[in-house]
C-alpha positions in Angstrom: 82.2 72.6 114.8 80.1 75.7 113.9 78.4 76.8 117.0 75.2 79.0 117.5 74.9 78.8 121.1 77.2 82.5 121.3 75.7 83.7 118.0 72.8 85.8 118.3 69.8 85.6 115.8 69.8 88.0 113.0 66.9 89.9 112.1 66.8 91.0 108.9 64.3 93.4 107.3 62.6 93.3 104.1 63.6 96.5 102.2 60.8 98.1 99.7 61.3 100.2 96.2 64.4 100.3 93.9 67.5 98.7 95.0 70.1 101.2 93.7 72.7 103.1 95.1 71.0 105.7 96.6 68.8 103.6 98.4 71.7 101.5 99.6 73.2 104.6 101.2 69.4 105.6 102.7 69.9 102.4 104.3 73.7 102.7 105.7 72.8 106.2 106.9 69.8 104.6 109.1 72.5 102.6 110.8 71.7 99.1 108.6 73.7 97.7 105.8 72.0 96.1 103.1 71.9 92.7 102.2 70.3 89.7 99.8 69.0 86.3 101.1 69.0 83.2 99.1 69.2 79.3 98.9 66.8 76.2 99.8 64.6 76.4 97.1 63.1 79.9 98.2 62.7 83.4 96.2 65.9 86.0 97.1 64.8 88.6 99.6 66.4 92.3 99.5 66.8 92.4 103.3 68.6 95.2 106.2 70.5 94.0 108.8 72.6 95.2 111.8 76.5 95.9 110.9 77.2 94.9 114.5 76.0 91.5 115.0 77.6 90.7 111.1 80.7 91.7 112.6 80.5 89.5 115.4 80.0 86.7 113.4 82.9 87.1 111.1 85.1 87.6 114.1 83.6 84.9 115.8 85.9 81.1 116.0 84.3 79.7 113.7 84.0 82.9 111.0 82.0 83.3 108.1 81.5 79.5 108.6 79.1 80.0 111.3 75.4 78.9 111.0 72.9 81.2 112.9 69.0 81.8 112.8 68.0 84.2 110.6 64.7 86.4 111.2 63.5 87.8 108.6 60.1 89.9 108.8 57.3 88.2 108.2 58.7 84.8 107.5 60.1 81.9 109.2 62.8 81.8 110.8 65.9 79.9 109.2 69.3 78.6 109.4 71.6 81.1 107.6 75.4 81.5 106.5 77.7 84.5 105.7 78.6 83.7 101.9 80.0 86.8 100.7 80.7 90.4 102.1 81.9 93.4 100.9 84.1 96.3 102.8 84.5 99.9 102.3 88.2 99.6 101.1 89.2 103.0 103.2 87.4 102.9 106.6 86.8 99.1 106.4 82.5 99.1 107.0 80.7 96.6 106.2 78.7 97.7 102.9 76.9 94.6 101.7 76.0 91.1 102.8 75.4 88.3 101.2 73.2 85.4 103.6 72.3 81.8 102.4 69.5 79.7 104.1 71.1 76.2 105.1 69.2 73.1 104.7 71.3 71.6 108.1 69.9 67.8 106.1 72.0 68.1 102.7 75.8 68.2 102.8 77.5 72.0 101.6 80.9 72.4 100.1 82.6 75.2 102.5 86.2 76.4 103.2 88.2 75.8 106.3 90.8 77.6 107.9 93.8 75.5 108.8 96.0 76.0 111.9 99.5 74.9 112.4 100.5 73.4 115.9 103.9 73.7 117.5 107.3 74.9 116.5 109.1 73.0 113.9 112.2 70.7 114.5 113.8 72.1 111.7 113.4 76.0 112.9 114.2 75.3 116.5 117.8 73.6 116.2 118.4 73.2 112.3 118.0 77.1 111.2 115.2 76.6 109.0 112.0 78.8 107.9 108.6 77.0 108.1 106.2 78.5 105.4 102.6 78.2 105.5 101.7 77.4 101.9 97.8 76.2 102.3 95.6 78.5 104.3 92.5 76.8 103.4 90.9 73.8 102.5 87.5 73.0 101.1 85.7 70.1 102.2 82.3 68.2 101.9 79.9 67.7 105.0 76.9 68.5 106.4 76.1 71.4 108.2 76.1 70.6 111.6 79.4 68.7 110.8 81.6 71.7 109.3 84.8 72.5 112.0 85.9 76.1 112.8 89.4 75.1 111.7 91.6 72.2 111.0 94.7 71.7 113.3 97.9 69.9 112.3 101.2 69.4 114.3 104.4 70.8 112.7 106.6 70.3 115.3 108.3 67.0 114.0 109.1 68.7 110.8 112.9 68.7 109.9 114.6 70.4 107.1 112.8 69.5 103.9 110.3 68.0 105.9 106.5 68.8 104.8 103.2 68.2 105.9 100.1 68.0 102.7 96.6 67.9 103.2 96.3 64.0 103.8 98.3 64.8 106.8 95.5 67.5 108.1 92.5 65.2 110.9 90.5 63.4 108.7 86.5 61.9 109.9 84.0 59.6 108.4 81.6 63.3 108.4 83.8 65.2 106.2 84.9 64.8 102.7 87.9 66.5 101.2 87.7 68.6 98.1 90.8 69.5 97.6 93.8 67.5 96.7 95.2 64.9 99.3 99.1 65.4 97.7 99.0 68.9 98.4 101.2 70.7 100.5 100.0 72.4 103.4 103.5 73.5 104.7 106.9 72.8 105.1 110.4 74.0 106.1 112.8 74.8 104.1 116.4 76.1 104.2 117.6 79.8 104.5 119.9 80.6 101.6 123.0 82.4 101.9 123.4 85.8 100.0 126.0 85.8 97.2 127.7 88.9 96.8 126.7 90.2 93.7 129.3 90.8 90.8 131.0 94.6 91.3 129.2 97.1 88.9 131.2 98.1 86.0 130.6 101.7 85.1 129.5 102.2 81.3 130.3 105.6 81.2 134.0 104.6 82.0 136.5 105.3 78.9 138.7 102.4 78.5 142.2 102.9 78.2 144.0 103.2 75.2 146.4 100.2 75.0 150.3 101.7 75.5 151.9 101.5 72.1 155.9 100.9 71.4 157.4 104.0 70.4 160.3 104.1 67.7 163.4 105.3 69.9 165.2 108.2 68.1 168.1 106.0 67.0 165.6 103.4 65.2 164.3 106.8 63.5 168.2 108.3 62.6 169.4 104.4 62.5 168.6 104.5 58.4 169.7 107.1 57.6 173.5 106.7 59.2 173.4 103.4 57.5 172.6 105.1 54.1 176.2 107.2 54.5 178.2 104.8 55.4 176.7 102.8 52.4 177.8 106.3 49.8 181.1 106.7 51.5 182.1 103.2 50.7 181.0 103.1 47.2 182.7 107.1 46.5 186.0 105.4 47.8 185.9 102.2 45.7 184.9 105.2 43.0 187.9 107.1 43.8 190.6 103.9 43.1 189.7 103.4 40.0 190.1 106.3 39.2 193.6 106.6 40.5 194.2 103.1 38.3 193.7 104.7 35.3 
């Protein structure tokens, strides 16, 4: 569950004047970030708070899921949430915070981590790859109710074999919001590589199919035949000449 005991309170600061960019660095420079609260019913407050107990909370078990007191100046102190937060994309600092007030009596629609257990069947003695489709899940509960993270156990899994979000611990105090017949994870097989067709070079010039050559004699062939042809008909032209 989302604990406070390790958390400390947060004290935030009301901030005064335009709420620009300038006067979000002002603040940054004076060691604060700057940061909105909101929810239950109440007015937003521009507020200041200190980078280093944010941090904390984020890193904390149970994340930005944790519910801690929030002081601001001048007003009651409240149950508060991490709902949205903003880094400098570089360096990685904290630049803006976004803090809702928790009503701990009304259920909240949050996300939860989800852990897998052991080492798969299928990957220890069948070769397989187990692949962690579903990070998260949102669920319904109240407050009080919502778990740092949901574990599952993997370690039956075979090839093929998957585990969906009906699978993950389910209570009486939370309600699923996302789909039951999702998967979570599963393990499939690793493919073998198919050697890819070879290249064929397009700048290659084809070769010129071999043609048949006439041979000399089929060249000389008709005109040989062409003498013999004349000497036969000047002899046939040369009896009858004789005859007469």
């Amino acid at each position: 569950m989302a604990a406070t005991s390790t958390i400390p309170s947060v004290v935030a600061t009301p901030r005064e004047g335009k709420f620009n960019k300038n006067a979000a660095r002002r603040v940054r420079a004076a060691g604060k970030i700057p940061a909105v609260v909101y929810g239950a019913g109440q007015d937003s407050v521009a507020v200041a708070v200190d980078p280093k107990i944010i941090t904390k909370i984020l890193h904390s078990d149970s994340g930005h899921n944790t519910i801690f007191d929030l002081d601001v100046t001048g007003s009651a102190t409240v149950k508060a949430m991490i709902v949205d937060w903003q880094h400098e994309p570089l360096k990685g600092a904290l630049l803006h915070i976004d803090l809702k007030r928790i009503a701990m009596d009304k259920a909240m629609v949050v996300s939860v981590p989800v852990q897998l257990i052991g080492v798969p069947v299928g990957v220890k003695t069948q070769g397989g790859i187990l692949e962690h489709v579903l990070r998260e899940v949102e669920i319904e509960c109240l407050p009080s109710d919502i778990p740092s993270h949901l574990d599952v156990d993997v370690s039956a899994l075979e090839i093929n074999g998957a585990v969906h979000v009906s699978d993950l611990p389910h209570s009486g105090s939370i309600k699923f919001i996302t789909e039951e017949g999702l998967t979570v994870a599963h393990v499939s097989a690793i493919r073998e590589e198919v050697p890819e067709p070879e290249a064929v070079d397009a700048t290659a010039v084809p070769a010129e199919p071999e043609v048949a050559k006439k041979g000399k004699g089929e060249t000389e062939a008709a005109p040989a035949a062409d003498a013999k042809t004349d000497a036969k008909a000047d002899a046939k032209a040369e009896k009858s000449d004789k005859k007469k």
